[in-house]
One Martini backbone bead per residue (centre of mass of N, CA, C, O) as a GRO file, in nm:
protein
  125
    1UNK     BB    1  -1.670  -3.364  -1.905
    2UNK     BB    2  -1.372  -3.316  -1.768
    3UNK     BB    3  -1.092  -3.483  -1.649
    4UNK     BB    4  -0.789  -3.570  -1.523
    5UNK     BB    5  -0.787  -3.897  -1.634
    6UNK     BB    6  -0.815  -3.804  -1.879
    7UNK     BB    7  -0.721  -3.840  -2.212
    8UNK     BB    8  -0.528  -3.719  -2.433
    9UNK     BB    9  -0.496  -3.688  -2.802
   10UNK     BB   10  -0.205  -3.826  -2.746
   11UNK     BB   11  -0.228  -4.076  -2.598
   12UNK     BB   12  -0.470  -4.198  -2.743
   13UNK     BB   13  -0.285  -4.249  -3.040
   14UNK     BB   14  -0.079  -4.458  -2.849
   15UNK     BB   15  -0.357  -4.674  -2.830
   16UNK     BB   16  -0.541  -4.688  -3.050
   17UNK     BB   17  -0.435  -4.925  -3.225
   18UNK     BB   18  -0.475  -5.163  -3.036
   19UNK     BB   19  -0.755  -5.188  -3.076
   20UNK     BB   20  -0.780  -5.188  -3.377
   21UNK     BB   21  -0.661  -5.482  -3.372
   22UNK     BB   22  -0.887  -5.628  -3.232
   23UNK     BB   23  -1.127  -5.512  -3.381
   24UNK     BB   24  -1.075  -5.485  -3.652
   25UNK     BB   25  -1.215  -5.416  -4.016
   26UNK     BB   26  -1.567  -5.408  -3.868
   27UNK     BB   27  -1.550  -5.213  -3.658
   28UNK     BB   28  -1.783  -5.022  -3.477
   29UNK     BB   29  -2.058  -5.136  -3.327
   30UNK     BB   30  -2.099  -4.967  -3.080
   31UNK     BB   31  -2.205  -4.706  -2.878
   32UNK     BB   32  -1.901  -4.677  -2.708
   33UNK     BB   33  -1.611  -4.526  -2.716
   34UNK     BB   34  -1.323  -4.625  -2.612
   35UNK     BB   35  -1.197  -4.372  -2.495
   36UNK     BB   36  -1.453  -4.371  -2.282
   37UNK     BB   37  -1.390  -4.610  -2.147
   38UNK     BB   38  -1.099  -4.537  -2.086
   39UNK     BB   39  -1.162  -4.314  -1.891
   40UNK     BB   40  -1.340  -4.461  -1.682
   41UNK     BB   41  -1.160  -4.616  -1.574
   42UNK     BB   42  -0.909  -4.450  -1.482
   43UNK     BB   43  -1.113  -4.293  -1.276
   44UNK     BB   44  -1.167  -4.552  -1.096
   45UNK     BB   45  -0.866  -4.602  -1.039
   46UNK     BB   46  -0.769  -4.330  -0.919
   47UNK     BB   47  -0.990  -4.257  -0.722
   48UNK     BB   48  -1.157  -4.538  -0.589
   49UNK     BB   49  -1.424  -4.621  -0.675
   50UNK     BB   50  -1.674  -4.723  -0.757
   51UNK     BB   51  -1.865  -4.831  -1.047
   52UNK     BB   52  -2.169  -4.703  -0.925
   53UNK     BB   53  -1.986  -4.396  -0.899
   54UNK     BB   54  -2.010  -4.310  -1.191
   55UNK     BB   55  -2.069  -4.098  -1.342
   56UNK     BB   56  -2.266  -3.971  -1.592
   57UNK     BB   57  -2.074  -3.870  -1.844
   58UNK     BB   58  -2.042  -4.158  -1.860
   59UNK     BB   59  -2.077  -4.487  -1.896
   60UNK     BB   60  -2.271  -4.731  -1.778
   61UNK     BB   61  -2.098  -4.946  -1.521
   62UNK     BB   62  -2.139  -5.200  -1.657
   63UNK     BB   63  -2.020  -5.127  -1.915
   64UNK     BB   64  -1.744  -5.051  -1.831
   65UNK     BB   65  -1.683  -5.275  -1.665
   66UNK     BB   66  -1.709  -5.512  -1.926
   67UNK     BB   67  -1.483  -5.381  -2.033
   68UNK     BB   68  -1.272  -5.452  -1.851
   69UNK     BB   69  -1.304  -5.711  -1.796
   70UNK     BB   70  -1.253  -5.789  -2.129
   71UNK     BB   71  -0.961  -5.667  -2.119
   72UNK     BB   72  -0.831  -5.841  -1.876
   73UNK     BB   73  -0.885  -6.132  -1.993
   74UNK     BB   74  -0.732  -6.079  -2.295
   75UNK     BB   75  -0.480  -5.860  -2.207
   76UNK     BB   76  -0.473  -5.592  -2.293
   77UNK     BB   77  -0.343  -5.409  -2.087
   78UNK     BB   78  -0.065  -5.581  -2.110
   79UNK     BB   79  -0.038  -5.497  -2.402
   80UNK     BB   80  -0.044  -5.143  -2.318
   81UNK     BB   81   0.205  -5.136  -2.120
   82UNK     BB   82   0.402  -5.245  -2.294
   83UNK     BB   83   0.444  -5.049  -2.501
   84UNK     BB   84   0.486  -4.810  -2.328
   85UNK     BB   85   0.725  -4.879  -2.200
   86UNK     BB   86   0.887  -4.920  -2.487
   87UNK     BB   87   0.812  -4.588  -2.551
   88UNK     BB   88   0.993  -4.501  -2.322
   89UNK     BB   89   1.250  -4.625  -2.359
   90UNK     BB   90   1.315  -4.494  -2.590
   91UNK     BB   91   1.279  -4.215  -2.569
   92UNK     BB   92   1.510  -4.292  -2.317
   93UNK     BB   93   1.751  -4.428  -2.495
   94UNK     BB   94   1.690  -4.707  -2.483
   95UNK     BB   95   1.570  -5.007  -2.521
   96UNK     BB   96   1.283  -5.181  -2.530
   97UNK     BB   97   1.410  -5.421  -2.404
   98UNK     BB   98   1.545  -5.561  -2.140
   99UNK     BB   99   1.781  -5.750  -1.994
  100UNK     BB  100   1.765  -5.656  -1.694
  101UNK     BB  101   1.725  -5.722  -1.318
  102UNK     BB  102   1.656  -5.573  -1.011
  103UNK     BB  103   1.676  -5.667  -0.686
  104UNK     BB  104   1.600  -5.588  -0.367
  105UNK     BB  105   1.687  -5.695  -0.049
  106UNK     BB  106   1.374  -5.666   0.065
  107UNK     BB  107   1.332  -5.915  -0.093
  108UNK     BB  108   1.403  -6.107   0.084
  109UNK     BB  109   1.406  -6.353   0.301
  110UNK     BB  110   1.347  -6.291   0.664
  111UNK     BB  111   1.245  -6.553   0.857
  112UNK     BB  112   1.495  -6.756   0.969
  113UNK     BB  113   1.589  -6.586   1.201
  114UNK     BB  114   1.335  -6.633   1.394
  115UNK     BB  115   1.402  -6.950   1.461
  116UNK     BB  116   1.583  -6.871   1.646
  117UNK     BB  117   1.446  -6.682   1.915
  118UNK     BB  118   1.136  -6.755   1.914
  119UNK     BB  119   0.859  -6.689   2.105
  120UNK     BB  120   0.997  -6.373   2.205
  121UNK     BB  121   1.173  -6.229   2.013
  122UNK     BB  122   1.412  -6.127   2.181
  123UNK     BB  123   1.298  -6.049   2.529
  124UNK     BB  124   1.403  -6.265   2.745
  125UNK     BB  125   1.142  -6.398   2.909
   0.00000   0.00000   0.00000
């Protein structure tokens, strides 16, 4: 059964490499594929569900599991991320790597102004 968060044919084929390289060239001896582990997983992370309430359609929660838990021990996914990146970066014509980036001022530390005003917050009382 497909489902919405499953990766379709062409999305699969640009993170493809990257599992082969890490599987090397002993093939696969797993029981299941790689596609279908990532879609388990992307499943349970758009749902939000539990891993234990993963579809009978997947392979059992424990593989699913264990499978995300040892790609993201390895790097795996950090390393899936950073592709995409730059794959999307090239597509709109920018460079592969950013040079700079911006910081929102909301992002700034604003608790030292409280210190001005007490335990009362500015209500005066």
């Amino acid at each position: 059964m497909a489902y919405p968060t499953d990766l379709t044919e062409k999305q699969w084929e640009q993170i493809e490499p990257i599992f082969k390289e890490k599987i090397g060239n002993y093939g696969n001896r797993a029981k299941w594929e790689k596609k279908i582990l990532v879609n388990a997983v992307l499943y349970v992370t758009k749902a939000g569900c539990q891993w234990r309430m993963l579809p009978n359609d997947f392979p059992p929660y424990s593989t699913a599991h264990n499978f995300y838990r040892r790609a993201r021990i390895s790097g795996l996914w950090k390393q899936i991320m950073a592709h995409l990146v730059r794959k999307t970066r090239e597509k709109s014509g920018k460079s592969a790597d950013p040079t700079y980036s911006l910081i929102d001022s909301q992002s700034a530390k604003t608790t030292s102004a409280s210190a001005e005003r007490g335990i009362d917050g500015g209500k005066k009382s």
